[in-house]
N, C-alpha and C positions, 0 to 999 in steps of 0.2 A: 357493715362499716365499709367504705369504701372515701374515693376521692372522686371529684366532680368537676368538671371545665364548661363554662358556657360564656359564646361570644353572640349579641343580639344588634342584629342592625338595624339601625332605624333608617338608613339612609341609600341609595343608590351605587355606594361605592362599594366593592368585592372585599368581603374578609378573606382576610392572611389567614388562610389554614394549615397553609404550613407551621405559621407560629401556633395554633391554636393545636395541634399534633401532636408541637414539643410541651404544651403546656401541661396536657394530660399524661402523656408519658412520664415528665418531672415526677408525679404522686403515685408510680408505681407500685412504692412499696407502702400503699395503703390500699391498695386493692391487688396484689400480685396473681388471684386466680383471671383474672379475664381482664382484657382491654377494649373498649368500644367504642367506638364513635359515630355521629355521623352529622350530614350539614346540607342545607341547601343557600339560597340566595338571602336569607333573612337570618337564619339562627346552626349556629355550631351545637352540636351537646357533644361531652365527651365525657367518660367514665371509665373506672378503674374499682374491676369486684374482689373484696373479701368474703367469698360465699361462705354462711355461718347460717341461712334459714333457706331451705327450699336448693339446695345445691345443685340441680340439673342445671344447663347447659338454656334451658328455656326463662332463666332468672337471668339472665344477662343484659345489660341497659346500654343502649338506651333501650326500654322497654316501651311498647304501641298497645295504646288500646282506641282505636274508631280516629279521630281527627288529633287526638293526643300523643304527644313523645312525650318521656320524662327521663329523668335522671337523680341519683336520692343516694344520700348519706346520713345511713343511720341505721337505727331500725322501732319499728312501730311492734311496743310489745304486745299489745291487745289485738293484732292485728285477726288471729283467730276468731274473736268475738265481731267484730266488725265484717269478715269476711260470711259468717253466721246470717248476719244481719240484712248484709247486702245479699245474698241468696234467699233472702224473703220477697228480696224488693224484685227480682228476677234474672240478677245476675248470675255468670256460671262462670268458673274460674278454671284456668288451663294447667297453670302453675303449684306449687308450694309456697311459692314466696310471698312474704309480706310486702312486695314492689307491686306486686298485682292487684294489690288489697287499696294501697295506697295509690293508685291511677284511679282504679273505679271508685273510690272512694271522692276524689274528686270531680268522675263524670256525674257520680249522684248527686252528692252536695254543694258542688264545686266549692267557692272558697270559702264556708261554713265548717270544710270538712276540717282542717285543721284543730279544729276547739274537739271531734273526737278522737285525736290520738293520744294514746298515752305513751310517749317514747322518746326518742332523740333524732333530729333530723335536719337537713337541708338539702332544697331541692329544688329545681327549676322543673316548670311543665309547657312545654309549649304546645301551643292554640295556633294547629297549622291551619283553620278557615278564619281565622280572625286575624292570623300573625300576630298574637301579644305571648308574653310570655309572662306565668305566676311563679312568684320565687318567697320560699318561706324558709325561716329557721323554727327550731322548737321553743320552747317558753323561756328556757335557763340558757342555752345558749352552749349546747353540750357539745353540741357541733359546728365546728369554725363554717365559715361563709364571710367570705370578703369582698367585696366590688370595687370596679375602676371605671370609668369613662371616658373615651378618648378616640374623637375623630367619627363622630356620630355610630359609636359601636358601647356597649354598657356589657362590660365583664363580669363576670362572679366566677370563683373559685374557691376549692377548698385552704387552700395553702396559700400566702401571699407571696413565694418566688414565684408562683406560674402566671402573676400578674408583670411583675416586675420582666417578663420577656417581651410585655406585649409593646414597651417604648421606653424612652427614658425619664426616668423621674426628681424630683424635686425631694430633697431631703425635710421631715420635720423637726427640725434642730430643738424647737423650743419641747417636741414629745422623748428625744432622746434624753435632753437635760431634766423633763421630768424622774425621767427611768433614773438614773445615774442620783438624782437626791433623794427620789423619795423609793424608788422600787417600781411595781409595778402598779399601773393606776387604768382607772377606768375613765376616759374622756371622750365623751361625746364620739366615741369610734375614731377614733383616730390613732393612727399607726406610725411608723419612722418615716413613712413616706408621702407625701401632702397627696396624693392625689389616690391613694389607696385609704379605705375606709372599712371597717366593719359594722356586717350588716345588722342590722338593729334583732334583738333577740325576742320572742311572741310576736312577729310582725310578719304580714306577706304582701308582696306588694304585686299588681297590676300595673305591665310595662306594656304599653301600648303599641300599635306598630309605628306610631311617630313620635316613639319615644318618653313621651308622655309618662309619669309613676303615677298612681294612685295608691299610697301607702295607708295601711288599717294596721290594727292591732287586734288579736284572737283572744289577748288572754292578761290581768292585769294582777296583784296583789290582792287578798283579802280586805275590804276596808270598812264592812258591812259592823253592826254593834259587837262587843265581845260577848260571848257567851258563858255561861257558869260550869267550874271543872267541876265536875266529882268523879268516884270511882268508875262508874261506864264507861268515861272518857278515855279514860286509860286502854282499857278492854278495846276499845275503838280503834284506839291508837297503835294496837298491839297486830288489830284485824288485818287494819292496814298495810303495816308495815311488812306482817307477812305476806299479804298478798299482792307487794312489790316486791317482794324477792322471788314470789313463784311465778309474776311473768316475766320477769328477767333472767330465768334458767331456761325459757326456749331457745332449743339453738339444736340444729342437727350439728353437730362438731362437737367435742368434750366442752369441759367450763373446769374455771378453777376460781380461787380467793384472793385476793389480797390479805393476809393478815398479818397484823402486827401485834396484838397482842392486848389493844386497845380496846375500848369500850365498844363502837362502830362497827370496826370493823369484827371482831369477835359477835358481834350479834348476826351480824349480815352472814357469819360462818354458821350460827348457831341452826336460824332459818333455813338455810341453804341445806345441811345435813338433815332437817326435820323433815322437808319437803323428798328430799334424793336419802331414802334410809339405805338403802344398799349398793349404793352406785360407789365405784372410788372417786373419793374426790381430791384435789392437788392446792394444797395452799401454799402461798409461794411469800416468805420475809424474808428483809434485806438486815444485815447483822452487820453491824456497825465496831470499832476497833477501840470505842471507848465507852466513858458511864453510863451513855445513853442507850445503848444495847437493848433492845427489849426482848430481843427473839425466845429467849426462856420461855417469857410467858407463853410465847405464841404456840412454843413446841407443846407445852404443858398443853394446853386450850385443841390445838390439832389432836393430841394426843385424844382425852377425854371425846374428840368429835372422829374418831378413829377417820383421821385425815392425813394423808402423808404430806409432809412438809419440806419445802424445798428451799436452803436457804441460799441467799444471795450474798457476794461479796465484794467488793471494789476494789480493783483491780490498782495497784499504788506506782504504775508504771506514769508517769507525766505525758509523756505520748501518745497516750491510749487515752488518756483522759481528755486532753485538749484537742485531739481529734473527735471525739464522741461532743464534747459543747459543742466545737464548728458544727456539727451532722444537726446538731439542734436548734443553733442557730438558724442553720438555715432553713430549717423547717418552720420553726415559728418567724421569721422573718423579721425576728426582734430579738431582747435578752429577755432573762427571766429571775426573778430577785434574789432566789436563792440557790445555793450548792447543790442543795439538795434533790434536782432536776436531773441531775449526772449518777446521784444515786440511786435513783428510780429506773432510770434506761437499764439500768447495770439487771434491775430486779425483772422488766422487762423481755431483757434480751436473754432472760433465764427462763422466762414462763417461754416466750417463742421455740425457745432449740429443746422442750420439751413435749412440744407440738402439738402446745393448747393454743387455739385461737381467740377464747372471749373470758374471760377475769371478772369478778365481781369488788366492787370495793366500798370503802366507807364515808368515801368523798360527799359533800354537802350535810354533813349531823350539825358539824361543829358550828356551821351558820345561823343553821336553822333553829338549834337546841342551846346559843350559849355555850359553845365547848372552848371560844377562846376567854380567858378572865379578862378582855379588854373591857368591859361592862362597868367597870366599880364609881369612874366620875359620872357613868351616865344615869345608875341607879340606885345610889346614893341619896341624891336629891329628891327625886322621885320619890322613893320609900319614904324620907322626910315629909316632903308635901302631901303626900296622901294619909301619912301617919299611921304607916307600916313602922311601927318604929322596932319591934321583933325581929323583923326582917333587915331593918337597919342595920341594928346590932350584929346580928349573923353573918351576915355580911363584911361587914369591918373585921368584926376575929375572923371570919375564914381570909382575909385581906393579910393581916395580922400573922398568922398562919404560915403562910405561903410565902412571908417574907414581904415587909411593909414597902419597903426601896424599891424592889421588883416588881413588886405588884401596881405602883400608882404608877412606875417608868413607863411599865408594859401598858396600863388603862394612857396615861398622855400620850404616850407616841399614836396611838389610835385617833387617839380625838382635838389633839389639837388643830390650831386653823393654820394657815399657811405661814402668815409672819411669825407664828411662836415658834415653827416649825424651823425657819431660819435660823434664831434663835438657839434654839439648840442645833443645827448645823455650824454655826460656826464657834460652839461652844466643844463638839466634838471636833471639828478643825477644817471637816473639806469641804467647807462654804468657799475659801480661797482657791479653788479649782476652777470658780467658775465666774464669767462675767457676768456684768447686770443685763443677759437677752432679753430685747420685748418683743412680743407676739401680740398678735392681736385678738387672739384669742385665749389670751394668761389668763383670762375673769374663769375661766373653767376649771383650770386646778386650785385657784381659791374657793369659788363655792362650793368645788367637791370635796377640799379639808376641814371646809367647817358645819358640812351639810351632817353629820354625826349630832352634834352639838344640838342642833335644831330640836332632835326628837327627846322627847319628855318623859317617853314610857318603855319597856321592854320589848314590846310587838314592834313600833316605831324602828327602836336602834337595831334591834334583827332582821328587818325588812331591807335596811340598807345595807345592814353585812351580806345577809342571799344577794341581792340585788349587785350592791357594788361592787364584794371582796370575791364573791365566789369567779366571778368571771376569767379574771388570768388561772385562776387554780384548773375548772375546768377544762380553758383551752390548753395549758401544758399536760395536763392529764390526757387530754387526748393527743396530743403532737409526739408524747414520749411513749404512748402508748404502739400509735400507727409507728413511727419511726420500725417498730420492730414488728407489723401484721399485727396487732392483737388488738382485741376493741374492748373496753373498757365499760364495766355495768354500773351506775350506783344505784341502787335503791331508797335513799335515805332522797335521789332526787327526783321520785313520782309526785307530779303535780298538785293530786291527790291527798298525801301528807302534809305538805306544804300548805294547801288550802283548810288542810283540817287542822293545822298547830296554829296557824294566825287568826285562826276563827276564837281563841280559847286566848288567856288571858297567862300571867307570869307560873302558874303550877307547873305548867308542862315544861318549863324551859327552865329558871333556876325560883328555885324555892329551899326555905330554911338555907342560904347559900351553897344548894347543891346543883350545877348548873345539869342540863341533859335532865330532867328529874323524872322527864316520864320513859327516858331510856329505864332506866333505874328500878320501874316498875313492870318490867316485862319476865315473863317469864325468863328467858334467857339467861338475864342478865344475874336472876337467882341463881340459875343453875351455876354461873362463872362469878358469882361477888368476891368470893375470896382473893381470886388472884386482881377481880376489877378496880377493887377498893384502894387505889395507889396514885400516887401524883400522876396529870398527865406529861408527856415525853414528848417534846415533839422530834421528827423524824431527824434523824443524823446525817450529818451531810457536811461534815470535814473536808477539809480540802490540803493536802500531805503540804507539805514543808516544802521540799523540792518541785511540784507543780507550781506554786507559790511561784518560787523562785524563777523560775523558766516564764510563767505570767508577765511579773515586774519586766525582765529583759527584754520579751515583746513590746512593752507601751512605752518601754525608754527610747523606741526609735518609732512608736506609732504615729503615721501622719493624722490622725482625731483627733493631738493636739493645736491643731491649725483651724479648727471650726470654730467661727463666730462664737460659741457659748463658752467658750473656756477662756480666764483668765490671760492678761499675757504672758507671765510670767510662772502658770502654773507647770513647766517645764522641769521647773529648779521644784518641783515637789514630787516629779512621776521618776522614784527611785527606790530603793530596796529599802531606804533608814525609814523612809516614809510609810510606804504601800505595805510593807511587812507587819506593822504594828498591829496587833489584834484588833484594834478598836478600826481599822479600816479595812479590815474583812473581804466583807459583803463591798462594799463600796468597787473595792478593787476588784472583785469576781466582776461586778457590773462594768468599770470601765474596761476589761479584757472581752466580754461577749459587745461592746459595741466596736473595739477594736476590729474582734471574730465579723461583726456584722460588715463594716466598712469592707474587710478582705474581698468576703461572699460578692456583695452586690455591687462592689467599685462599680464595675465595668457600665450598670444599670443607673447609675445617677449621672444626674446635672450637674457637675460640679463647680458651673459657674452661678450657679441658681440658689438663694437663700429665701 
């Protein structure tokens, strides 16, 4: 894991490398073992290593092999097999590292080579007898990569401050007012700043020496006939799974867990100690100060996996706290929808000063398996039309169950379209925050609130949850990750499973209204049903009374009530009797990180530019 800078010219005029210096620098602390760069008249590369595979001093990037430089964030877990492979074809390798693997992997297949990694990554390679340069991220998008253009030069960087030094930019007012109503959202790549974009994720593009992209895609959704579940399936499913968790324990440096006690994450523990029987291993939960507390389980579940477990706790100092969001704002270069992002660093900044580097977790099940109950308007109908009507039933009492009010609240806020959604914003109240902005590009957050709606079937509405929802979660998992060195594994997200669950039909995902169902038939999950068998939690992430309060007092004097998108009058509403209310929460957390954001990058905007 590391961070990455690349300036590409297409033109005759001298890149600023001094700006492009301070860019890589900025992302120190996601590569603090080595710094490197290097540039001539066409292409910058610069790089920042958290050595975790192949640790000598000969792993340091930009890495050369024949007419190639490269530079890469990530890591390619098969890289062993591939390296295997290429030594047939007559390759010899100098290194340890999977950077080595992945250069020659490209001199042999060149851009074919991408469709054999199994891993997470983003990387620029440049083609110094051609002057082009190939730039790919991985399928899911594990790894941030952003680009700018600006003055015949085409950026990419890990991190969008190290964009934001390269000129001054134009605010996306109508992307911020997304954030602030609905949370975080997936548009067409688009960020708080118009002229910064994110790079499309399974795609690599060929950037010509005049500039020119020829953009492809490596890798797309299952869409082939469904196939028939029965019990092999399962067995299949089980192969798999574990044999994403054992190449995701290479690493010369320790590893440890994420656990919480969950269903996910307790299997990715389960695997992990089956593969590692004698090694110690470090699980790392965050213990939270009310109902939602799960850490019991988790001690229980370590316990049985004779795991030592380390718990986290958040720190109820207001200072401490709205320092650590600024540190995150600024890293993701935007806000983030929930609290809960503050209590992750905390867990984070726990595993680092224990001097693990690479953490395993359970991130991507929930997507892929049905783990959130938003599903009930979408398959409802569905089981009716096909005349599942068993499954109907089951469904509704487990609805029923779980609490009718809650459960259809939580299924609508998922799936409604844009104008209902208003609808109930200003039935909650802070619809009066804001004015009527047009953009010219609004049509994008309406078809993407009612692009849910569309799909008919289960594969369908789970394909957009991977595809759409998983994205922000992703990039904050890794931005809170790096903030602190540590690089983050999941295994629930090998491309692999993903292709082998959308191949199959509603068993594996929920059946008899049991959503995860083919989690449910693994071994593992036997060994731990007892404690598994309980509502799910989702993670805690309170925010104290007195933080609160220190919050409101900043936006009482916040100049972001003067931007085009906000009401004129919503002035007479940014105060304690208002902003305090429970029911504006979350709202208020989001106006204080675009506040946090204004602070960071004033200096970097337009501010006569809408």
């Amino acid at each position: 894991m590391c961070g990455i800078f690349t300036a590409f010219n297409y033109s005759k005029k001298a890149l600023n490398i001094e700006n492009c210096i301070k860019a890589i620098e900025k992302v120190k602390h996601r590569g603090p073992d080595h710094i490197g760069y290097e540039s001539d008249e066409r292409c910058f590369l610069g790089h920042t290593r958290l050595s975790i595979i192949g640790l000598q001093e000969s792993g340091n990037q930009p890495f050369y092999f024949e007419y190639l430089k490269m530079i890469y964030n990530g890591e390619i877990f098969n890289y062993i097999e591939l390296r295997s492979e290429l030594e047939c074809h007559g390759y010899h390798f100098d290194t340890d590292s999977d950077t080595e693997v992945v250069i020659k992997s490209f001199h042999k297949w060149g851009e074919q080579c991408f469709s054999h990694f199994n891993g997470m990554w983003s990387l620029v390679i440049y083609d110094t007898h051609s002057k082009e340069i190939y730039v790919s991220r991985d399928r899911f998008g594990q790894k941030p990569l952003f680009y700018m253009q600006s003055d015949d030069v085409l950026y990419f960087a890990s991190e969008i401050q190290q964009l934001t030094m390269q000129k001054q930019l134009a605010v996306d007012y109508f992307m911020i007012q997304s954030f602030l109503k609905e949370g975080d959202a997936d548009l067409g790549g688009r960020t708080f700043f118009k002229d910064i974009k994110t790079f499309p994720k399974s795609e690599y593009w060929k950037v010509k020496s005049d500039g020119s992209i020829e953009k492809n895609s490596y890798w797309k959704y299952f869409d082939g006939a469904i196939a028939e579940t029965n019990d092999k399936v399962f067995d299949e499913f089980e192969h798999l799974f574990e044999d994403s968790v054992k190449l995701r324990l290479r690493a010369d440096v320790p590893l440890s867990v994420l656990l919480s006690g969950g269903i996910d994450s307790t299997l990715v523990a389960y695997y992990m100690r089956k593969e590692n029987t004698n090694e110690k291993i470090l699980a790392f939960t965050y213990a939270s100060e009310d109902h939602n507390d799960e850490s019991q389980y988790a001690q229980i579940i370590a316990n049985q996996l004779k795991m030592s477990l380390v718990i986290s706790k958040q720190d109820n100092n207001p200072d401490d706290y709205i320092l650590r969001l600024k540190r995150l704002v600024q890293h993701l270069g935007k806000g983030h929808s929930s609290p809960a992002i503050v209590s992750i660093d905390y867990l984070y900044e726990k595993i680092a000063s224990s001097n693990i580097k690479v953490s395993l977790d359970g991130q991507g099940a929930d997507e892929l398996l049905g783990g959130y109950k938003t599903y009930f308007l979408v398959l409802l109908p569905y089981y009716l039309k096909s005349m599942q009507f068993k499954q109907a039933y089951l469904l509704t009492k487990d609805m029923i169950k779980d609490g009718f009010l809650s459960s259809l609240k939580l299924s609508l806020r998922t799936n409604l379209s844009e104008p209902s959604k208003k609808v109930l914003r200003n039935f909650i109240g802070y619809e009066k925050f804001f004015s009527d902005f047009k953009d010219s590009e609004k049509t994008l957050l309406e078809e993407d609130s009612v692009a849910p709606n569309k799909r008919t079937d289960i594969n369908g509405y789970l394909m957009q949850q991977h595809s759409k929802g998983l994205s922000n979660l992703l990039y904050y998992g890794d931005i809170v990750a790096m903030n602190n060195s540590v690089e983050n594994r999941s295994p629930f997200m090998d491309h692999r499973l993903v292709d082998f669950v959308f191949k199959y039909g509603d068993k594996l995902k929920i059946w008899n209204a049991k959503n995860k169902y083919v989690l449910r038939k693994l071994t593992g999950y036997q060994v731990f049903r007892q404690q598994l068998e309980r509502k799910k939690i989702g993670f805690s992430s309170n925010i104290k009374l007195e933080t609160k309060k220190k919050m409101v007092l900043d936006l009482e004097t916040s100049p972001i009530f003067d931007w085009p998108i906000f009401s004129k009058n919503v002035k007479t509403y940014v105060n304690s009797t208002t902003l305090l209310m429970p029911k504006y929460e979350r709202f208020m957390f989001r106006l204080y990180q675009v506040h946090l954001w204004n602070e960071i990058f004033y200096s970097n905007i337009e501010h006569d530019c809408i």
